[in-house]
Structure formats: structure tokens, C-alpha cells
N, C-alpha and C positions, 0 to 999 in steps of 0.2 A: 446951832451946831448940830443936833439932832437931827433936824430934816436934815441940813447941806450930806452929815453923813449920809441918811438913808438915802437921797437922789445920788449919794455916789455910787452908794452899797447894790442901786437899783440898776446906776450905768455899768458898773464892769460887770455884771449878771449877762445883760444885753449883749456885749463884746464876746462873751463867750460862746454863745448860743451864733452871734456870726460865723466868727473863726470856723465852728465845728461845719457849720452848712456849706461853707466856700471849699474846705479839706472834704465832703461827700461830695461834691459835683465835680471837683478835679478827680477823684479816683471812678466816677462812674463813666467820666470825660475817658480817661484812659480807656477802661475798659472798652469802651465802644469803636473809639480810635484801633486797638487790639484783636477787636474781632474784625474790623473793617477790612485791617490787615492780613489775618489771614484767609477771611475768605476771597479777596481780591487774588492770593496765591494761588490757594483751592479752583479759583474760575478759570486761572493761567495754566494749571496741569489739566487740567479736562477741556483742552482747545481742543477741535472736531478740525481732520484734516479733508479735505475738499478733493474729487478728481473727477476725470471724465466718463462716464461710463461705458462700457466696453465687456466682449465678449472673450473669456479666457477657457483652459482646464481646470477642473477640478483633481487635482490626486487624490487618488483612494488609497493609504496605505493599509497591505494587509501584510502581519509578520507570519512566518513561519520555520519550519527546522527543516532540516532534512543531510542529507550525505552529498559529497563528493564522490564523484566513481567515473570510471573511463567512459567513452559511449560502446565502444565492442569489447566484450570481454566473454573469452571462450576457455570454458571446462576439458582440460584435456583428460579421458579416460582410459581404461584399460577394456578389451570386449572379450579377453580371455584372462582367463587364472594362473598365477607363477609366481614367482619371488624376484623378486626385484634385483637382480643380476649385475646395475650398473646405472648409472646417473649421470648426467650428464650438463644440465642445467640447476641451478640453484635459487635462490631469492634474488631480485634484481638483476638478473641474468637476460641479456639482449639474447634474442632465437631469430633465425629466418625463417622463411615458409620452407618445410622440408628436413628440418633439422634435425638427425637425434636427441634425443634428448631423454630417453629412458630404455632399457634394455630388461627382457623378464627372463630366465631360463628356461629353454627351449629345449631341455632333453624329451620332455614328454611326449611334446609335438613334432619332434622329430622324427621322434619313434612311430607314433600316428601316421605321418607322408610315407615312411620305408611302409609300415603294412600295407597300406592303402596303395602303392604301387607294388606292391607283391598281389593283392587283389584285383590288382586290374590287368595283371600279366595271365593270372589264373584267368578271368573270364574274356581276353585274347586268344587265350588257349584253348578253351570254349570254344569258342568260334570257328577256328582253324579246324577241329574238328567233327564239328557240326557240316562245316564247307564240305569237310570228304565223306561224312554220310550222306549229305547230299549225291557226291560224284558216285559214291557207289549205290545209291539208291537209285539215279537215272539211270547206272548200267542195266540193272536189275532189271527197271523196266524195260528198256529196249532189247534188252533177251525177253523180255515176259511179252512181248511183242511180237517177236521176230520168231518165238515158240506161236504162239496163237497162228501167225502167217501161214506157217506150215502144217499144222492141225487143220486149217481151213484148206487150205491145195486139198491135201489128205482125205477131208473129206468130201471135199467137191470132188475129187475122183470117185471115191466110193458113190455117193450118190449117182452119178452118169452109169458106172459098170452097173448099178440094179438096175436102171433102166432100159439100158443097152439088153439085159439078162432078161427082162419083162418081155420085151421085143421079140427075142425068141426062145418064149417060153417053150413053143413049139417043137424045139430043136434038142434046148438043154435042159439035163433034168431039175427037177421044182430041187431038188436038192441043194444043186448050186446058187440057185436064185437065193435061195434063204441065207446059203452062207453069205452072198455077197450084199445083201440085205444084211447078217450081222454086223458085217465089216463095216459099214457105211453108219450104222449105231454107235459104234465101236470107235469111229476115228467123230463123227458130232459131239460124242461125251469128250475126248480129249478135247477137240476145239472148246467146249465150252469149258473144261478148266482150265484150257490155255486163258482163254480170257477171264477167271477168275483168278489166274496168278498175275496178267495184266493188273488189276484191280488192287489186289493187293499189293504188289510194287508202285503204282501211283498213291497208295493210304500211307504207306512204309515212306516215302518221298515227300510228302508232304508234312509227314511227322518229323522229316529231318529239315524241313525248310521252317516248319515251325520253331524245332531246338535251335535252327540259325537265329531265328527271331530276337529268341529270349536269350542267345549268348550275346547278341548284341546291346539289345536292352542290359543285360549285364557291364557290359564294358561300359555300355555309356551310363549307367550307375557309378560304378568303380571309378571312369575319369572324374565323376561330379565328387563323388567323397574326397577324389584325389585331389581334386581344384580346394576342397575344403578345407582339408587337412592344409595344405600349403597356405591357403589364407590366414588360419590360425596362427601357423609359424609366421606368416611376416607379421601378425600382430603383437608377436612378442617386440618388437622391436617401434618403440612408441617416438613420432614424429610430431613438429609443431604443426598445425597445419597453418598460421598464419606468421604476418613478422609481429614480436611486439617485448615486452618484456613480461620475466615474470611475476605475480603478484603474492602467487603460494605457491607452497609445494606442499603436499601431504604423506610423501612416502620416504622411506632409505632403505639404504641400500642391505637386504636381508629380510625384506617384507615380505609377507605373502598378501597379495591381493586377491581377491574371492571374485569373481562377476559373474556366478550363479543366478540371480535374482537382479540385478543392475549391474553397469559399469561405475566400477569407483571412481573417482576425482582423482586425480595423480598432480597436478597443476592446474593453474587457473592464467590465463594469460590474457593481458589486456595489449587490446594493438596500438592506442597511445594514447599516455600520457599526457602530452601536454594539451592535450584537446577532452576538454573533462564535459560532463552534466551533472546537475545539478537533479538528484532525486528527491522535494520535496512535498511534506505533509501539510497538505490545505485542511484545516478547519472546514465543515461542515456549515458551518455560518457563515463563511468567507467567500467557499469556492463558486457560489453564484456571481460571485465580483470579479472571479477569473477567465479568461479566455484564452485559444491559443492567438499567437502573436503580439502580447500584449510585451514589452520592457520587464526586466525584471532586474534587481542591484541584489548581492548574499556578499556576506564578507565571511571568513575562512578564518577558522580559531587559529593555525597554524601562520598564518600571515595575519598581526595585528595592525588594524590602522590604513588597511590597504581595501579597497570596495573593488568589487568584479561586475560587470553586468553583463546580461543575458539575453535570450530570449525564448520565450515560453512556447514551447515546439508541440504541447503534449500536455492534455489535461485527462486522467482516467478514470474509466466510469467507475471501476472496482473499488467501494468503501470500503476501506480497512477499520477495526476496532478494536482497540487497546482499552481497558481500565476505563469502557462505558463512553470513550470520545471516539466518535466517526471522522473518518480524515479521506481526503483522496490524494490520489497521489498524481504531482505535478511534475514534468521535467523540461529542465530548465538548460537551454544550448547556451553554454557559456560564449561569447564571442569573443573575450580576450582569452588568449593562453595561459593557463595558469602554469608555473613551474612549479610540479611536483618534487617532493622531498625525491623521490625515487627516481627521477632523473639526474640528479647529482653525482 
């Protein structure tokens, strides 16, 4: 009974030590079954897709910022000094080419054209005078001529009668000869200041065609102040010069504007609207990747959700520098129309 126990005691010992071995190969069975599976998963997500080869573009995306702004847009200013008299356009306000649209008070320069044609009537008046010193200085001279003329008869007579007297010295006495030998002195000295009052009437004449000169020079001074004067006044009266809307105004009505040293801004007017550019700031590290004609898409804060594209008209040399970052500046021809708030 002893053995038969211990051969029992020895057999379920055995039994156990199987059990345990068959339960480690089925759990290492699993495992491996487990990894099989999921790397067999693993091999199916990393499949390599196959195609033909082929010649494409590359896009180069580079971002940047920049403004929206009309393509013409012109500064309207003032070229004379006044107060601002009257308005005529506003914010948003459509203008033609021609249009009033600011008025400055014009007492001043009004005042300025009445002088300025008082001074040119004054050196009209010059002139008109000058003309008849003239007329009487040609008279002058042609008496101071027509005196010489007869000094000269006068004394061509006298000279002959001494000679005539010389002839018959024989006859008459030396006395007379002498006299008429005075006479003949006597009438050469008036010829000769005959013709030095000639002289002086052609110097007298000439000094009155001179004053004509300078009265004219005058006038035609005084019409140029006067043309000026009258420019100033029409500048009070300030015009668009193109069609467009407005985008600012900087004046009211009671201002004084100064344009001593520059012309002020009064408006700003852009010609349209719906035809906009794109002013933007390239990076310095970018803009060698930019050229003109190249595409270009910006989307607009004001329109969410909505892409624009463009075309890059305009790359500029001039680096700008902000807070140590070099930028250039690029613009951008919008090709679609964008509808501005301020066409509404």
C-alpha cells in the first residue's frame, strides 16, 4: 500500500507539471498569433501607391499682408491761402471731371486783381505819354533841322559875299571886307549851334523812345501781375479734376488753409472703386521667389470666405524697414472686381 501510494503520490505530481506546460504554449501560441495580426495590419496601412512618371509644377507658396487701395487716386489741394467759404462734396460723394466742389473767400484776391488793374491802367498811361513825348520831341527836332537849314543858307551867303569882297579888294575898302568876313563867322557859329540844338533834340528823342520802352515793359508787367492776380482768384474756387468718388475730406466749412510752404490736401479722390490693387509687403527672404506676371490669390478681412486673384504688375526695388524686418513692396492687379463697401 505504501509504494502503490507513493507511485500515485509520484503520478498526479506528473499531471501537473503537464497541465502547467500545455496552458504556457497556448498563451505564447496566442501571443504570437496576436502579433502576427497586427503586424499583418501595420503592412496593409503602409501600402506604397504606384504611378507613372511625369512632368508637373511645383507651387511655391509665399504669404504676405498688405492694403487694398484704388489704382488712381489723386490729392486734391489748395495753391492759395483762405477760409473755406463753402463745400461742396462730402465722404462718398460721386464728382465729375470739372466739378466744384470747395469754395475759399476771395475778398483778398479780389482786392489784389482791382489793384493790379489800377496798375496797369497807370502804366497804359505811361505809355500814352511817353507816345506824345515822343511826338513832340520829333517836332523839336525837325525845327532843330529846318533852324540848322537856314544857319547854313546864311552862312553859305556869307562865305560867297567875302569872297566876292576879296575879288575887289581893289575897289572896296579893307573895312568892308572885314565886316563881311565878320558876318560870315558870325552866321558858321549859329550854323554850328544850329546843329548842336539838332543833337540835342535827336538825345531828347531818344530819351522819350527810351521812356516808351520802359512804359511798355511796364504794362506788360502789370498785365502779367494781372494775369496772376486773376489765377489766384480762380483758385479759390477748387475743382475735381477727375470723375471718381471721394475717399476723405480734411476741411470745413470755416477753415483756414495756409499754402505758404505746400499745398494742403482738402480731398483725396479715388477714380474707382471697383477696380482695386493690391499693395503688398514681400519678405525679404521671399521676394527673390517673386516676379512680375506671376498669379497671385489675397483674401480681404471685409469679405470672409471669398479668395480674389490677381496679377503681380509690379515688384519694387525700394526696401522698406519696420522693427529690423526688410520688406518690398509688391502690387498686385486685382482681375476680379471687388465691390467696395463705399460703392454701396
Amino acid at each position: 500500500m505504501e509504494t502503490l501510494a507513493g507511485q500515485t503520490k509520484g503520478s498526479t505530481t506528473v499531471i501537473k507539471k503537464r497541465r502547467t506546460s500545455m496552458l504556457i504554449s497556448a498563451i505564447v501560441a496566442a501571443a504570437v498569433l496576436a502579433a502576427a495580426a497586427t503586424w499583418g495590419n501595420r503592412a496593409k496601412s503602409m501600402d506604397y501607391i504606384t504611378g507613372k512618371v511625369d512632368r508637373g509644377n511645383v507651387d511655391v507658396i509665399v504669404s504676405a499682408t498688405g492694403t487694398v487701395q484704388a489704382v488712381t487716386t489723386v490729392q486734391i489741394g489748395s495753391q492759395v491761402s483762405g477760409t473755406v467759404s463753402w463745400l461742396g462734396a462730402d465722404f462718398k460723394s460721386r464728382v465729375k471731371r470739372g466739378q466744384v466742389i470747395a469754395k475759399l473767400d476771395s475778398a483778398i484776391l479780389q482786392a489784389q486783381v482791382e489793384n493790379q488793374q489800377a496798375a496797369l491802367a497807370n502804366a497804359q498811361a505811361a505809355v500814352q505819354a511817353a507816345m506824345t513825348d515822343i511826338r513832340d520831341q520829333d517836332a523839336n527836332v525837325m525845327a532843330a533841322k529846318a533852324n540848322q537849314d537856314a544857319t547854313r543858307v546864311a552862312r553859305d551867303d556869307a562865305i560867297d559875299l567875302v569872297g566876292r569882297d576879296r575879288n575887289l579888294k581893289d575897289v572896296i575898302a579893307g573895312r568892308d571886307i572885314e565886316a563881311a568876313q565878320a558876318t560870315a563867322d558870325a552866321a558858321d557859329a549859329r550854323d554850328q549851334q544850329a546843329a548842336a540844338q539838332v543833337g540835342q533834340a535827336q538825345a531828347a528823342l531818344g530819351q522819350a523812345q527810351a521812356k516808351l520802352d520802359g512804359a511798355k515793359a511796364g504794362v506788360a508787367q502789370a498785365r502779367a501781375e494781372l494775369d496772376q492776380a486773376k489765377v489766384d482768384l480762380s483758385h479759390t474756387v477748387i475743382t475735381s479734376p477727375i470723375d471718381g468718388v471721394v475717399v476723405s475730406r480734411n476741411v470745413d466749412v470755416g477753415q483756414t488753409v495756409a499754402a505758404s510752404l505746400q499745398a494742403p490736401t482738402l480731398f483725396v479722390i479715388a477714380n474707382d472703386l471697383s477696380n482695386m490693387q493690391v499693395l503688398a509687403a514681400i519678405d525679404e527672404a521671399d521676394v527673390g521667389q517673386i516676379h512680375q506676371g506671376i498669379t497671385a490669390t489675397f483674401t480681404v478681412d471685409a469679405y470672409p470666405g471669398q479668395t480674389f486673384s490677381g496679377r503681380i504688375s509690379q515688384v519694387r526695388l525700394n526696401a522698406q524697414q519696420q522693427q529690423n524686418v526688410v520688406t518690398y513692396s509688391a502690387v498686385i492687379d486685382a482681375s476680379t472686381r471687388i465691390r467696395h463697401c463705399c460703392l454701396a
